[in-house]
C-alpha positions in Angstrom: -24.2 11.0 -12.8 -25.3 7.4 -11.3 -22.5 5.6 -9.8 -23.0 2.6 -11.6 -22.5 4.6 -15.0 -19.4 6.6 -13.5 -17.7 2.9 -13.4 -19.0 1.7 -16.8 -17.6 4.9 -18.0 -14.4 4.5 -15.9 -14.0 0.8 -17.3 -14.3 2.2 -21.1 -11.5 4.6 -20.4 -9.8 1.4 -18.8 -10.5 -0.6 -21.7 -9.2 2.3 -24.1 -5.9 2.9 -22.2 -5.3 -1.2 -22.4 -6.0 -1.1 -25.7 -3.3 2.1 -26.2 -0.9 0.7 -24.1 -0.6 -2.5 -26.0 -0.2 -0.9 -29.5 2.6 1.1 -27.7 4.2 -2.6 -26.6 3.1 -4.2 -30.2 5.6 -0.7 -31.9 7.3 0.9 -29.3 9.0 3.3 -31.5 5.9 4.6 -32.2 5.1 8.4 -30.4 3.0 8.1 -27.3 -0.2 10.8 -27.5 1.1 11.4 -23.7 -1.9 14.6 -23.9 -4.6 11.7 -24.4 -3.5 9.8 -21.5 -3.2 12.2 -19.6 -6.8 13.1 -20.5 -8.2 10.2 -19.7 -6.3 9.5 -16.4 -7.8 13.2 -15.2 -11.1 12.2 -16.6 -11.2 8.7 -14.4 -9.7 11.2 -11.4 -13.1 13.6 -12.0 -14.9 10.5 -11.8 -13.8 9.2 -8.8 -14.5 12.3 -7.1 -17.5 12.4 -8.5 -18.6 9.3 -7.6 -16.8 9.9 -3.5 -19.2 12.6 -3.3 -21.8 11.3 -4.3 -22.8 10.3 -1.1 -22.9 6.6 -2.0 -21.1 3.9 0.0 -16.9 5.5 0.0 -15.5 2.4 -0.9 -13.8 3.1 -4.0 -11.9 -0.2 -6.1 -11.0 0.9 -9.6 -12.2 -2.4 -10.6 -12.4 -3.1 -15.0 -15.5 -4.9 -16.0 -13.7 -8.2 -15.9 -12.7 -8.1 -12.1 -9.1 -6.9 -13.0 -7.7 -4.3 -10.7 -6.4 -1.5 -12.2 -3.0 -2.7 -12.1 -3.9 -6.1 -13.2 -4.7 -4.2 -16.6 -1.4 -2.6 -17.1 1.1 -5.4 -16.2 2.4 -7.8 -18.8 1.3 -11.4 -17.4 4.5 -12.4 -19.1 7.2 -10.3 -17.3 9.8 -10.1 -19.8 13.1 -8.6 -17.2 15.7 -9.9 -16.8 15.2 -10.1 -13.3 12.0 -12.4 -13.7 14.0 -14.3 -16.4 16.8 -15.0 -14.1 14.3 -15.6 -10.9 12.6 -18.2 -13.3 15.6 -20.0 -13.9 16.8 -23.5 -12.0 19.8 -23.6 -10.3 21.8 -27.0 -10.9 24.8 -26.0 -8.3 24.1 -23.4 -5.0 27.7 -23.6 -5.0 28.1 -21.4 -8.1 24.7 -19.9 -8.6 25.1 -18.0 -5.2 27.5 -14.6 -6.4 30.1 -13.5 -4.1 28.4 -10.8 -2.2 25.6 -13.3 -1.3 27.4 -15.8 0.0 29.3 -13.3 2.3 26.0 -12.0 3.1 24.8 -15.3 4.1 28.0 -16.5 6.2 28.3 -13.1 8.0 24.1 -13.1 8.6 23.5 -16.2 8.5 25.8 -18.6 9.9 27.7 -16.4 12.0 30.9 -16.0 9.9 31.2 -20.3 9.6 32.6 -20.5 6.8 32.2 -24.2 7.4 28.9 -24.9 8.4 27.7 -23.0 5.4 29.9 -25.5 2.9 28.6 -28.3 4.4 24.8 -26.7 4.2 25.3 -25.9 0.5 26.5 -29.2 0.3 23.8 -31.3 1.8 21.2 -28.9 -0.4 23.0 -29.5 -3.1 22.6 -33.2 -3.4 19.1 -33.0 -1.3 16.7 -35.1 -3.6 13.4 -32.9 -3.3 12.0 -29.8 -2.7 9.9 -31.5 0.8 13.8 -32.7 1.7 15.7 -29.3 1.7 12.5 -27.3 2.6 12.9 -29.9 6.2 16.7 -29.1 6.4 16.0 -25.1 6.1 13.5 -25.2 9.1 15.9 -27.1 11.1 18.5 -24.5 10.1 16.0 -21.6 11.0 15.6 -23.2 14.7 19.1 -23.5 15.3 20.3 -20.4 14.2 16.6 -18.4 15.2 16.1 -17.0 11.6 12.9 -15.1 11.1 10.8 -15.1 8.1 11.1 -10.8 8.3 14.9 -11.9 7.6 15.9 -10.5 4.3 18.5 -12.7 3.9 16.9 -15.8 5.1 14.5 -15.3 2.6 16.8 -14.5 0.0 18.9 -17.9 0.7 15.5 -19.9 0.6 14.5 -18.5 -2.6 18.1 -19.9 -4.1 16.6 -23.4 -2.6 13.9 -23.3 -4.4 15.2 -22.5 -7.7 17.3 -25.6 -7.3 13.8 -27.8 -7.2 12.2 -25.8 -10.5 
């Protein structure tokens, strides 16, 4: 088989699976034909196999007709957690959005155990009038204290700031 036809085959069984997948969303009490998926998922293995030895060029990107990646297919473009739902919504107060083990978190990592200095930053965000404003008082934190972007908790603080400005 031709490459090119291996990925016009490969993007049916894409288009198929899609098309499965969202009647499973649409009725999820529905059964799932788990044999057929599998089926096809082995079939679009075969294929890639196929098409690595065919001697063409090796580089492989399960890539649907429309430019979607494989996983691009598959996700819901409208995330539906409850984790997304709560990441999508503002914070009016960092006072009382942040939860206990956070703001521990961020005074022991952070501000090394001051108490104080992380009031008074919560406090100055809090009544920060833009985005541009608190984005400036966060670098001038990250100097002073030498936070790193690779910080998990730096970046976990920051993302509370910017739910503030949604």
């Amino acid at each position: 088989m031709r490459p090119k036809s291996i990925l016009i085959e490969i993007d049916i069984l894409l288009e198929s699976m899609q098309r499965s997948y969202a009647r499973i969303k649409e009725d999820y009490v529905r059964r799932i034909d788990v044999d057929l998926l599998k089926e096809k998922t082995r079939r679009i293995y075969d294929l890639l196999m196929e098409l690595e030895d065919s001697g063409e060029e090796k580089k492989i990107v399960v890539v649907a007709g429309n430019g979607t990646t494989l996983a691009d297919k598959f996700m819901d473009s409208d995330d539906k957690t409850l984790a997304a739902r709560i990441k999508m919504n503002p914070i009016q107060d960092l006072k009382t959005a942040i939860g206990l083990n956070d703001k521990f978190l961020f005074i022991k990592e952070l501000f090394n155990n001051n108490l104080l200095e992380y009031n008074e930053t919560l406090e100055h965000l809090n009544t920060t009038d833009s985005l541009e404003n608190a984005q400036a008082y966060l670098a001038s934190l990250k100097e002073k204290h030498q936070w790193t972007e690779e910080m998990e908790y730096f970046l976990l603080f920051r993302d509370y700031v910017e739910r503030k400005y949604l």
